[in-house]
C-alpha positions as MATLAB code, in Angstrom:
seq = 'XXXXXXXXXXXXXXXXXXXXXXXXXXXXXXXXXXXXXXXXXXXXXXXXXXXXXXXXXXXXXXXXXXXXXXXXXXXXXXXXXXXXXXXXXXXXXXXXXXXXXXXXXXXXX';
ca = [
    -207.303  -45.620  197.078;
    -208.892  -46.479  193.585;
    -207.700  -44.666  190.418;
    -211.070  -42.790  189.457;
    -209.451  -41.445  185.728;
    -210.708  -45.490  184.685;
    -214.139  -44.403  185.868;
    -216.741  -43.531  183.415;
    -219.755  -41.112  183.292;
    -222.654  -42.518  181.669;
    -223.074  -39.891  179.311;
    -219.546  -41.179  178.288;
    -220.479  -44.783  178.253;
    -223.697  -43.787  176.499;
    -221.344  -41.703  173.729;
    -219.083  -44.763  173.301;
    -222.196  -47.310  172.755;
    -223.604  -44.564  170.191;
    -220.417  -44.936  168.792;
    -220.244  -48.483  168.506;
    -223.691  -48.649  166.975;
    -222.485  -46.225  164.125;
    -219.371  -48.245  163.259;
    -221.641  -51.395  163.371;
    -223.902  -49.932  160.909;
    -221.728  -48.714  158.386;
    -219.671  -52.267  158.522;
    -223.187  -54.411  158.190;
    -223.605  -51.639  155.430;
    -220.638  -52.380  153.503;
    -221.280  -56.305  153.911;
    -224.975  -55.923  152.542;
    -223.260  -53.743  149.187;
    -220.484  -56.333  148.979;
    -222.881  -59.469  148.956;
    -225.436  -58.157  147.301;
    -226.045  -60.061  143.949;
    -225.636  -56.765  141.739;
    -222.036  -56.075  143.519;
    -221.433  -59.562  143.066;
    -222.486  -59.879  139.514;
    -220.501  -56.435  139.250;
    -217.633  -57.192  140.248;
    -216.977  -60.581  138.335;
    -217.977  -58.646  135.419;
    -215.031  -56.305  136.264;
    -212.696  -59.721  136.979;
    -213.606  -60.954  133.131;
    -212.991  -57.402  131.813;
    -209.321  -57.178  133.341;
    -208.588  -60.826  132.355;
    -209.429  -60.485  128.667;
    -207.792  -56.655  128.622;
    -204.716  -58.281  130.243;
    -205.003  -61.220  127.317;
    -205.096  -58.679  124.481;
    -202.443  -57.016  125.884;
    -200.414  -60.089  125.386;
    -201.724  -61.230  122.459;
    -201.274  -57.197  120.727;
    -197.437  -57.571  122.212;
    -196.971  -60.765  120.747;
    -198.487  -59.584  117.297;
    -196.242  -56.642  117.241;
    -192.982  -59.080  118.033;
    -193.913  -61.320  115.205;
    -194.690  -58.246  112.816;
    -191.542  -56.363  113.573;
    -189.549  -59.864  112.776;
    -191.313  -60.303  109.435;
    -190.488  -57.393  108.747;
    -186.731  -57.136  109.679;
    -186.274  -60.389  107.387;
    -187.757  -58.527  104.533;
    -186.733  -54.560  105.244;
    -183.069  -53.679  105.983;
    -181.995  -51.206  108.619;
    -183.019  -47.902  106.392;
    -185.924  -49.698  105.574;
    -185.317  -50.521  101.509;
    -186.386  -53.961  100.856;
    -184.599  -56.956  100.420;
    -185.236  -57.920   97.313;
    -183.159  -61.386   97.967;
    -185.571  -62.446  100.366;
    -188.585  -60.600   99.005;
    -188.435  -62.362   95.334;
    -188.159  -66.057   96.153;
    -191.077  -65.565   98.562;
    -193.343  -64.114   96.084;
    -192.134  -66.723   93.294;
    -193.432  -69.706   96.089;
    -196.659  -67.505   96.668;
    -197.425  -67.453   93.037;
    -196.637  -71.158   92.462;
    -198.673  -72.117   95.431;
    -201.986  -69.988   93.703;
    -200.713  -71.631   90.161;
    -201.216  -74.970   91.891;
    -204.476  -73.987   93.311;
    -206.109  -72.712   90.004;
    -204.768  -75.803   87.978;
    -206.088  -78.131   90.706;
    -209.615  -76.398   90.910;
    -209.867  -76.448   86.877;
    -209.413  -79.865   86.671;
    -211.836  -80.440   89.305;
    -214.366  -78.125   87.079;
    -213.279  -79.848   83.634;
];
């Protein structure tokens, strides 16, 4: 004898098609958002965003490392300067702008 609990009404087979159609529709839905040129346009947009947020990130974290170095070689641990490193720094810095205003006189003169 046949096993009649694989045998369908066709109220049942018209439910499952109705179904079928539904899921169909909201998946050609979805494609027609995700190819449309705005979601497209959108979404590249949001790809550039992340990439240069991600790069700033970097670049801020690298800032702050160079920053805090500087600044240990020129502040001690309680944060007094160090005068042995600060003085022969500015002494340079000052020569180097001596240079430049005797060089662009004589250029003038």
């Amino acid at each position: 004898m046949a096993d009649t609990s694989d045998i369908r009404t066709p109220a049942q087979i018209e439910a499952d098609i109705k179904r079928r159609r539904e899921v169909l529709a909201e998946t050609l839905d979805e494609i027609g958002v995700r190819v449309h040129p705005k979601t497209i346009v959108g979404d590249a947009k949001a790809k550039v965003v992340s990439n240069i947020d991600h790069t700033l990130g970097r670049a801020y974290v690298g800032v702050n490392r160079a920053v805090t170095d500087v600044k240990g070689r020129f502040v001690d641990e309680e944060g007094a300067p160090r005068l042995e490193r600060i003085v022969p720094v500015a002494l340079v810095a000052v020569g180097l702008v001596g240079l430049l205003a005797l060089g662009t006189r004589r250029r003038k003169g």
